[in-house]
N, CA, C and O of each residue as an XYZ file, in Angstrom:
608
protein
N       0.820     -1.194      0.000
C       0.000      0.000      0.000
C       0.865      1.259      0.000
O       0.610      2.380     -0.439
N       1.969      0.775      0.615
C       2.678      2.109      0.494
C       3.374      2.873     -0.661
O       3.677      4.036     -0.925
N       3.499      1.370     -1.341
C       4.291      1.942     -2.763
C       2.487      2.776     -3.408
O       2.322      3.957     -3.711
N       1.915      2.169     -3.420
C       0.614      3.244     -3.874
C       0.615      4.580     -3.519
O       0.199      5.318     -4.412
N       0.837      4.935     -2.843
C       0.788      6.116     -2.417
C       2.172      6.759     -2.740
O       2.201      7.950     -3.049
N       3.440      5.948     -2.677
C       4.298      6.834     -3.201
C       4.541      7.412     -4.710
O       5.065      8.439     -5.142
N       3.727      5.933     -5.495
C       3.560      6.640     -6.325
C       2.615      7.942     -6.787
O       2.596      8.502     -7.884
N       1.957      8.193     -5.765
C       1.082      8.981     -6.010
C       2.026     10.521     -5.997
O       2.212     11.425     -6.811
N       2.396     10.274     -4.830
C       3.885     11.356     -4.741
C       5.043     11.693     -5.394
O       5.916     12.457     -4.983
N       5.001     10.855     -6.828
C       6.504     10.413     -7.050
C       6.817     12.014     -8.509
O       5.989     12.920     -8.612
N       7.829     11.970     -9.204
C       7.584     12.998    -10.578
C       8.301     13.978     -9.852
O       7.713     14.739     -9.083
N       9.679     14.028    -10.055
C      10.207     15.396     -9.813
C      10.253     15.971     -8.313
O      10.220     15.235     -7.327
N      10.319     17.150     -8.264
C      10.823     17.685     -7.124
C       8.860     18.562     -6.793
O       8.691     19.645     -6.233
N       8.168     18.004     -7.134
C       6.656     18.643     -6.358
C       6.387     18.096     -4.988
O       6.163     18.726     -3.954
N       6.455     16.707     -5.194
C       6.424     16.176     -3.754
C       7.880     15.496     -2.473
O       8.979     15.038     -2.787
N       7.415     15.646     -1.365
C       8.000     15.317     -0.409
C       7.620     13.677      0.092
O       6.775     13.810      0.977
N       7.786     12.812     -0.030
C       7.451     11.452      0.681
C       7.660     10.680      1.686
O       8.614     10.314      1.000
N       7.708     10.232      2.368
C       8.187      9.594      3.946
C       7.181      8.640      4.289
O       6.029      8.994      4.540
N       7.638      7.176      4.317
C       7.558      6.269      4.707
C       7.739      6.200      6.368
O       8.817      6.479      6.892
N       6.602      5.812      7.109
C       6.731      5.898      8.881
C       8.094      6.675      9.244
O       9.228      6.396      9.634
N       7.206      8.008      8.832
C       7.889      9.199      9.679
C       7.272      9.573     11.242
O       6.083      9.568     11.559
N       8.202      9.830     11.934
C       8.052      9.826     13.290
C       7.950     11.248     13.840
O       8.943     11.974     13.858
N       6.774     11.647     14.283
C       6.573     13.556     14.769
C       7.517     14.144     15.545
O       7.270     15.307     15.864
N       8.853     13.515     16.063
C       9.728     14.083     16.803
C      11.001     13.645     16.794
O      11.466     13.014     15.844
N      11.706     13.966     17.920
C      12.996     14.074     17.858
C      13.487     12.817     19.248
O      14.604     12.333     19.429
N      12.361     12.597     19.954
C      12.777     12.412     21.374
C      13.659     10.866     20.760
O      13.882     10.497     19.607
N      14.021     10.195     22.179
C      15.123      9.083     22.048
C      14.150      7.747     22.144
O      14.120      6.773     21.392
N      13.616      7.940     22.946
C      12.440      6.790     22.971
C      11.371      6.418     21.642
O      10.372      7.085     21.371
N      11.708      5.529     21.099
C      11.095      5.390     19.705
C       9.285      5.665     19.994
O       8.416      6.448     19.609
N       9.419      4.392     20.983
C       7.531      4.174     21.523
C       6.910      5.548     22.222
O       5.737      5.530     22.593
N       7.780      6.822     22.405
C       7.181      7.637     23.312
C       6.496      8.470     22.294
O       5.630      9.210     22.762
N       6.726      8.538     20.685
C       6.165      9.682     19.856
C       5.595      8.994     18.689
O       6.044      8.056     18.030
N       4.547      9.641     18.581
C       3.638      8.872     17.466
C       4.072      9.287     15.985
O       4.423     10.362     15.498
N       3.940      8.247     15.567
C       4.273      8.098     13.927
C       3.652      7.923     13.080
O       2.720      7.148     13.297
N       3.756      8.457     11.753
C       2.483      8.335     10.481
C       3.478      7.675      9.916
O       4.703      7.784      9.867
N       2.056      6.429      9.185
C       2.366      5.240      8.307
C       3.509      5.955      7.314
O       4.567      5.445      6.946
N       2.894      7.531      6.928
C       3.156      7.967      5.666
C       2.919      9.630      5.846
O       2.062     10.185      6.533
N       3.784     10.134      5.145
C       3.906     11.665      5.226
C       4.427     12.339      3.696
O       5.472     12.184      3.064
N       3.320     13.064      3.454
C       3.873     13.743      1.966
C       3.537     15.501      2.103
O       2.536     16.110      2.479
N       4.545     15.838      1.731
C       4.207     17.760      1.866
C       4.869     17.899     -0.161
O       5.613     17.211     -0.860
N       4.341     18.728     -0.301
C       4.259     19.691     -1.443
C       5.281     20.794     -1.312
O       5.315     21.526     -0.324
N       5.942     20.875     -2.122
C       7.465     21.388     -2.224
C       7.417     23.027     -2.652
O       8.355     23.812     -2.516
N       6.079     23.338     -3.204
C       5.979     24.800     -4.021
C       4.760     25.176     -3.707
O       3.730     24.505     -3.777
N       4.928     26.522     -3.276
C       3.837     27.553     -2.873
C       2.498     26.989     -3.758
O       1.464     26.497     -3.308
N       2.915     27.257     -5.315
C       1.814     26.962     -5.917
C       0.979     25.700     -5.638
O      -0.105     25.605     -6.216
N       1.335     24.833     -4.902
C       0.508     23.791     -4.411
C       0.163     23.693     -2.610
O      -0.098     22.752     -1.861
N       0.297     24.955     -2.443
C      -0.113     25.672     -1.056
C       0.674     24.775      0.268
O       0.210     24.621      1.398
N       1.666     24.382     -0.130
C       2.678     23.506      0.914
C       1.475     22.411      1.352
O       1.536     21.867      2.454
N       0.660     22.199      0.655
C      -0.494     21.223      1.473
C       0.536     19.775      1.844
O       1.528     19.408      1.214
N      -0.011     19.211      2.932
C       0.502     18.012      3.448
C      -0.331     16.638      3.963
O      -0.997     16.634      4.998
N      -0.259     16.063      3.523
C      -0.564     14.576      3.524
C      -0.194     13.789      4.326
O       0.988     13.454      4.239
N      -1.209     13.056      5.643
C      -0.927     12.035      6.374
C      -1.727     10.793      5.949
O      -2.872     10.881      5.507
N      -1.210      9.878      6.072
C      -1.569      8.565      6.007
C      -1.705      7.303      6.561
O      -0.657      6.680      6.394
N      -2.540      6.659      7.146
C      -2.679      6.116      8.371
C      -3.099      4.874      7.410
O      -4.150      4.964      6.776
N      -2.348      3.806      7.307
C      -2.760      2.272      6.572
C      -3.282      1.375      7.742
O      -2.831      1.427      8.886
N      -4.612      0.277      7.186
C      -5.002     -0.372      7.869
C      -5.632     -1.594      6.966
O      -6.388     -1.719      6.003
N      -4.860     -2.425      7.865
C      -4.694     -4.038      6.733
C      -5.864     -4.467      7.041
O      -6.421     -4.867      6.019
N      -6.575     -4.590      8.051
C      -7.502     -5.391      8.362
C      -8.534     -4.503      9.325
O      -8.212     -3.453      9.882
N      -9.908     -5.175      9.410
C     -11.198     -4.473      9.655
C     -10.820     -3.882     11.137
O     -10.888     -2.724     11.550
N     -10.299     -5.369     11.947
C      -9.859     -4.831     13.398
C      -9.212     -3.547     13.854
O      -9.442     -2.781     14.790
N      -8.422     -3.565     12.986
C      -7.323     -2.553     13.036
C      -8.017     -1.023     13.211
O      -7.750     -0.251     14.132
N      -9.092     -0.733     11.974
C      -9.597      0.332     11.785
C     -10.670      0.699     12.636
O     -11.225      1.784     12.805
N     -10.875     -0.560     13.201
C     -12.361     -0.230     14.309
C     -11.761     -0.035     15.877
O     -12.337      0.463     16.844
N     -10.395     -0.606     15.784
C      -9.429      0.141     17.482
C      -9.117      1.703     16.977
O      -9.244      2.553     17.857
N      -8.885      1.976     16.197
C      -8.493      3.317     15.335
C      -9.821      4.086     16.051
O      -9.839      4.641     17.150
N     -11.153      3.911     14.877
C     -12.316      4.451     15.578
C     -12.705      4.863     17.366
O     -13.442      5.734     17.829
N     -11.897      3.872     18.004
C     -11.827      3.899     19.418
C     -11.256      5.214     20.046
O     -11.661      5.903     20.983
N     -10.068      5.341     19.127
C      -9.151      6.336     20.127
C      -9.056      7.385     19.085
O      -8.005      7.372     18.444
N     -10.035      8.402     18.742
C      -9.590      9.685     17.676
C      -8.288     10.205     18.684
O      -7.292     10.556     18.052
N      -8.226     10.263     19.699
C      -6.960     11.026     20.047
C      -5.675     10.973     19.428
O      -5.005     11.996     19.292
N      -5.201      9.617     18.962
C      -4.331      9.123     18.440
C      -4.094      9.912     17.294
O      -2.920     10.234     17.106
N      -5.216     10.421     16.228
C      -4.607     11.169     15.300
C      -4.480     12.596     15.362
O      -4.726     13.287     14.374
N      -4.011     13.216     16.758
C      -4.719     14.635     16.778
C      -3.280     14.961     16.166
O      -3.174     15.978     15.481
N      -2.230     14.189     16.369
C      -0.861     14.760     15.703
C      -0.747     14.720     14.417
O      -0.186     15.707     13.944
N      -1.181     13.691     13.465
C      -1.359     13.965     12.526
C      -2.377     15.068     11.560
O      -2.285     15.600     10.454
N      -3.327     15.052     12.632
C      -4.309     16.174     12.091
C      -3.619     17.484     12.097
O      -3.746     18.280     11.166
N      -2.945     17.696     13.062
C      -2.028     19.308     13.305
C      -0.928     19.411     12.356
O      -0.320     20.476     12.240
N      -0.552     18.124     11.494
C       0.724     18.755     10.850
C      -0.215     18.621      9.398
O       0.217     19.373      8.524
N      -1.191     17.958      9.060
C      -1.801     17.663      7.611
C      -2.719     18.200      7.519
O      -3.645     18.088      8.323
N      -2.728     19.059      6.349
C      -3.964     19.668      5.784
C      -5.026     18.249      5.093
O      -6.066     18.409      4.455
N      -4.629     17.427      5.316
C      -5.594     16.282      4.603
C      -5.059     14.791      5.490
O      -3.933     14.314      5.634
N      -6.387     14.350      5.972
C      -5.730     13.013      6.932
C      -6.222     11.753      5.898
O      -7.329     11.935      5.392
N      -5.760     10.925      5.656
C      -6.459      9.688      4.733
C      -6.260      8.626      5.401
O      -5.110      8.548      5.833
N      -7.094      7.573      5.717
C      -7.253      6.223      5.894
C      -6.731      5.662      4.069
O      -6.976      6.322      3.059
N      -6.016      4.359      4.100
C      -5.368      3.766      3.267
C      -6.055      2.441      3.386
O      -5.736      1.750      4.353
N      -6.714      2.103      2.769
C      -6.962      0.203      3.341
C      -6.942     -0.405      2.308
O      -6.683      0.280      1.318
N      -7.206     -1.957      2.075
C      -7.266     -2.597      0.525
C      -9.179     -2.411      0.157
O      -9.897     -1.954      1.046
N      -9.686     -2.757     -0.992
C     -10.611     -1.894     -1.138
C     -11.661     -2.660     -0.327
O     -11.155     -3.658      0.186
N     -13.241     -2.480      0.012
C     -14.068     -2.899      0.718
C     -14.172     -3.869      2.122
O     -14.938     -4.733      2.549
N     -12.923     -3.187      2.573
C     -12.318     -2.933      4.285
C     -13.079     -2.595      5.210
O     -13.673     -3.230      6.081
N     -12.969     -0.889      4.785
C     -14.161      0.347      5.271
C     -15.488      0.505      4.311
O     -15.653      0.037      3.185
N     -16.272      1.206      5.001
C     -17.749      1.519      4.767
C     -17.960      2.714      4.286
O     -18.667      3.252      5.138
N     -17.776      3.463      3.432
C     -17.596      5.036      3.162
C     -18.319      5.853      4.434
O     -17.615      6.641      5.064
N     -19.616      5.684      4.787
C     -19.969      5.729      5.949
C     -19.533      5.786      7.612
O     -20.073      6.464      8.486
N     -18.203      4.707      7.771
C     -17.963      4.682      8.977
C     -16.492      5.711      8.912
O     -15.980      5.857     10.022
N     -15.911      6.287      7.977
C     -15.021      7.048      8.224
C     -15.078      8.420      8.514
O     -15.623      9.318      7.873
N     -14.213      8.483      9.944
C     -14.609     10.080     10.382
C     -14.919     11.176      9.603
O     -14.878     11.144      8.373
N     -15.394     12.664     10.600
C     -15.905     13.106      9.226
C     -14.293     14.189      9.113
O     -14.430     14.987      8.186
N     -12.969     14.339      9.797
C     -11.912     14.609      9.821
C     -10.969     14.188      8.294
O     -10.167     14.940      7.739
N     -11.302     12.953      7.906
C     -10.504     12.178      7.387
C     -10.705     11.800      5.630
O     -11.683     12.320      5.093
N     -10.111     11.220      5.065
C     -10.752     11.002      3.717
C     -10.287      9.386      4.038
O      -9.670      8.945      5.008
N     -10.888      8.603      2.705
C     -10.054      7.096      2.678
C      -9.895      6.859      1.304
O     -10.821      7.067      0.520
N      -8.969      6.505      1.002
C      -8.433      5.678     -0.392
C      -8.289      4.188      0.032
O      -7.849      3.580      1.008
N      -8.768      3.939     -0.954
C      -8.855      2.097     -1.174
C      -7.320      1.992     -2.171
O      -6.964      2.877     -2.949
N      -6.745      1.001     -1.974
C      -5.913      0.425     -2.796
C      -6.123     -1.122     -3.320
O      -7.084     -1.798     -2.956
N      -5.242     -1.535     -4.100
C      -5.518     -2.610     -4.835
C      -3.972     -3.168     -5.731
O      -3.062     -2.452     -6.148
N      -4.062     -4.169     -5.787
C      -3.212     -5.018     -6.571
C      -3.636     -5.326     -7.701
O      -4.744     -5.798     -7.446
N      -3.447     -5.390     -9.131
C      -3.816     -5.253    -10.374
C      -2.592     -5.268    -11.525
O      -1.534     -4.639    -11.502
N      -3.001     -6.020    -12.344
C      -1.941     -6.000    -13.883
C      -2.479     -4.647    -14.288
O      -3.557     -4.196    -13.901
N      -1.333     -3.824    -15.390
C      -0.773     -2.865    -16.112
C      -0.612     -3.273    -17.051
O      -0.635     -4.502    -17.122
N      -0.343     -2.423    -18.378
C      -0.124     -2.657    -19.054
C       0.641     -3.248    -19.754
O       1.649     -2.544    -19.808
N       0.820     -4.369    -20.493
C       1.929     -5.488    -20.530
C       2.169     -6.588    -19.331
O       3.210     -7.186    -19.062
N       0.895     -6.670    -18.702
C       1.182     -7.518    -17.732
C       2.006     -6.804    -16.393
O       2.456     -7.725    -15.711
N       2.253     -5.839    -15.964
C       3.227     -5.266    -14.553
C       1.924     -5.292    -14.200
O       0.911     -4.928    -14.797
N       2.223     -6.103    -12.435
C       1.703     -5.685    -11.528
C       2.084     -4.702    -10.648
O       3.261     -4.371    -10.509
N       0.989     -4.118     -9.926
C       1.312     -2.783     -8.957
C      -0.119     -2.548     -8.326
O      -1.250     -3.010     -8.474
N       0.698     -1.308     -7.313
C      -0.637     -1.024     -6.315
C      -0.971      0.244     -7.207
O      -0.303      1.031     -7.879
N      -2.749      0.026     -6.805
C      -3.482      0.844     -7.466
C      -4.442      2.018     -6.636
O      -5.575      1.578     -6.439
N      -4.311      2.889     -6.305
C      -4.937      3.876     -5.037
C      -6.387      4.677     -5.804
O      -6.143      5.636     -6.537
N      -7.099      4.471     -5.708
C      -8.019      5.258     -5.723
C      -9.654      5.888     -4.269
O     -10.244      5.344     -3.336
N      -9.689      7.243     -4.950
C     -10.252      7.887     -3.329
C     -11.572      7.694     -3.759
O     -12.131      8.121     -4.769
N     -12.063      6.866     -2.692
C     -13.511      6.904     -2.049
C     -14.112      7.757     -1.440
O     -15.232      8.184     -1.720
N     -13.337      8.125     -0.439
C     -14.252      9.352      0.401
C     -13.023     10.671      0.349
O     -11.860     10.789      0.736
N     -13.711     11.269     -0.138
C     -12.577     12.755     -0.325
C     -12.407     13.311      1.536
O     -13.366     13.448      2.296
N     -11.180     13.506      1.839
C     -10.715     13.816      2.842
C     -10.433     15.828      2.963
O      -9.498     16.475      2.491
N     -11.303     16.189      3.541
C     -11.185     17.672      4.142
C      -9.951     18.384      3.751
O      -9.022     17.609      3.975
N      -9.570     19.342      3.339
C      -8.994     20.419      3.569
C      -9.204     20.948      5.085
O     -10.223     21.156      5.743
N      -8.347     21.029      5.261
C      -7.631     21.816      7.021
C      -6.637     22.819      7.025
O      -5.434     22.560      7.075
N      -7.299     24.408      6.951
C      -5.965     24.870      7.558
C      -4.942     24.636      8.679
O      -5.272     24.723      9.862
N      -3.817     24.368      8.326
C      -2.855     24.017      9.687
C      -1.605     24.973     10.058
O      -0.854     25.543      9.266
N      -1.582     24.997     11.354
C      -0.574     26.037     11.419
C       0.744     25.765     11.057
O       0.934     24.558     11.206
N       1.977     26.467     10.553
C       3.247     25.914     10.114
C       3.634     24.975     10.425
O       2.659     24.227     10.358
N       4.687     24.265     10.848
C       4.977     22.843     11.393
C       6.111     23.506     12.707
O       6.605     24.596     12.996
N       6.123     22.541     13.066
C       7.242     23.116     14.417
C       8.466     22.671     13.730
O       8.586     22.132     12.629
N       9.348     23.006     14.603
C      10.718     22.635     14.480
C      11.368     21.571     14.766
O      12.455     21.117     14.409
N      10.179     21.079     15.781
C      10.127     19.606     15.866
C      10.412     18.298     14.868
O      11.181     17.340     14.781
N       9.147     18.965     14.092
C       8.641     18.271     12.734
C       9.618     18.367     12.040
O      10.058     17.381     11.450
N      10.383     19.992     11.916
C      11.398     19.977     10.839
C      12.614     18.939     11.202
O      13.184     18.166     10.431
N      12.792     19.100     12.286
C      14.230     17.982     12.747
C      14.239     16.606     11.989
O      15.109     16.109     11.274
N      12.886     16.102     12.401
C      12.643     14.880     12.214
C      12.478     14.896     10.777
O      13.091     13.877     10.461
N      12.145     15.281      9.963
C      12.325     15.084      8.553
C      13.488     15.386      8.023
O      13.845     14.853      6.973
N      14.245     16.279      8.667
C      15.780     16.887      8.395
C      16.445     14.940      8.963
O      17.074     14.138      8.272
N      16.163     14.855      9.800
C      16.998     13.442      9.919
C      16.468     12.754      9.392
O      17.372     12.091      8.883
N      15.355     12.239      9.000
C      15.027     11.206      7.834
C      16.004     11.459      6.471
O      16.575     10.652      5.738
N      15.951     12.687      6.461
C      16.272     13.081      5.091
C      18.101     12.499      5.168
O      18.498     11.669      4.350
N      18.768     12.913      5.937
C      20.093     13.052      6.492
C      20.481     11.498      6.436
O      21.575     11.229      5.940
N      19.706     10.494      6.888
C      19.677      8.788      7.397
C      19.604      8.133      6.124
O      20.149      7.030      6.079
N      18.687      8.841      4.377
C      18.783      8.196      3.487
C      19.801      8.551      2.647
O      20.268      7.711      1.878
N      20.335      9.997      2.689
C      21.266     10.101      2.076
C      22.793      9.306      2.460
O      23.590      8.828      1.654
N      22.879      9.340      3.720
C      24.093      8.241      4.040
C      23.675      6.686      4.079
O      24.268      5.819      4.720
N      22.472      6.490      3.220
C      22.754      4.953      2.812
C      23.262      4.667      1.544
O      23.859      3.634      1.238
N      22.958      5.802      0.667
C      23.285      5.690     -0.520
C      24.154      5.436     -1.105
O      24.090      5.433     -2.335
């Protein structure tokens, strides 16, 4: 699911992508909550909007989710758009908050036979103004960023 979505992000220098990016800096991995997935927009002209992504493999998963909205209040503060990710007829268009959007994904042949994941949105997910990001946020993507370039 994730490559779905990165491709959704992928083409040049417009988007930003991050695979379980973590909202902070602290030392304790388990003490700071993390999105599945994080994409920001690189140019004004696409209003720096930012993208969280919360994947959920199975029905259970999304109905403990439903339990605790608290859990996404961090992602809601850094994303102008929150999305549920699941494989398709998971969720209920119905049971997803009214905060959030959901994209279904899918596995499917391409043309010439390539398989790949296939993302398409079911429930359109809100626009949110959000306030800048902290410096927090910036660290932690400054070291993501910093951790892939010295694998290379």
């Amino acid at each position: 699911m994730l490559d779905a979505l990165e491709h959704i992000h992928s083409g040049g220098d417009v988007w930003a992508f991050f695979r379980e990016l973590r909202l902070g800096t602290g030392f304790a991995r388990g003490s700071e909550q993390s999105l599945d997935a994080f994409a920001i927009a690189l140019w004004p002209s696409r209003q720096w909007a930012s993208y969280a992504y919360e994947l959920k493999a199975s029905r259970s998963d999304f109905l403990r989710e439903l339990k605790k909205p608290l859990k996404r209040r961090l992602a809601l503060r850094y994303s102008n758009m929150f999305w549920f990710v699941t494989p398709v007829g998971l969720v209920k268009p119905e049971e997803v908050p009214i905060e959030a959007g959901l994209i279904e994904v899918k596995w499917a042949s391409h043309y010439g036979g390539v398989e790949q994941w296939y993302a398409g949105i079911v429930v359109p997910a809100p626009w949110r103004d959000v306030p800048p990001p902290t410096w927090n946020l910036f660290a932690s993507v400054a070291r993501r960023v910093r951790r892939e370039e010295a694998t290379k």
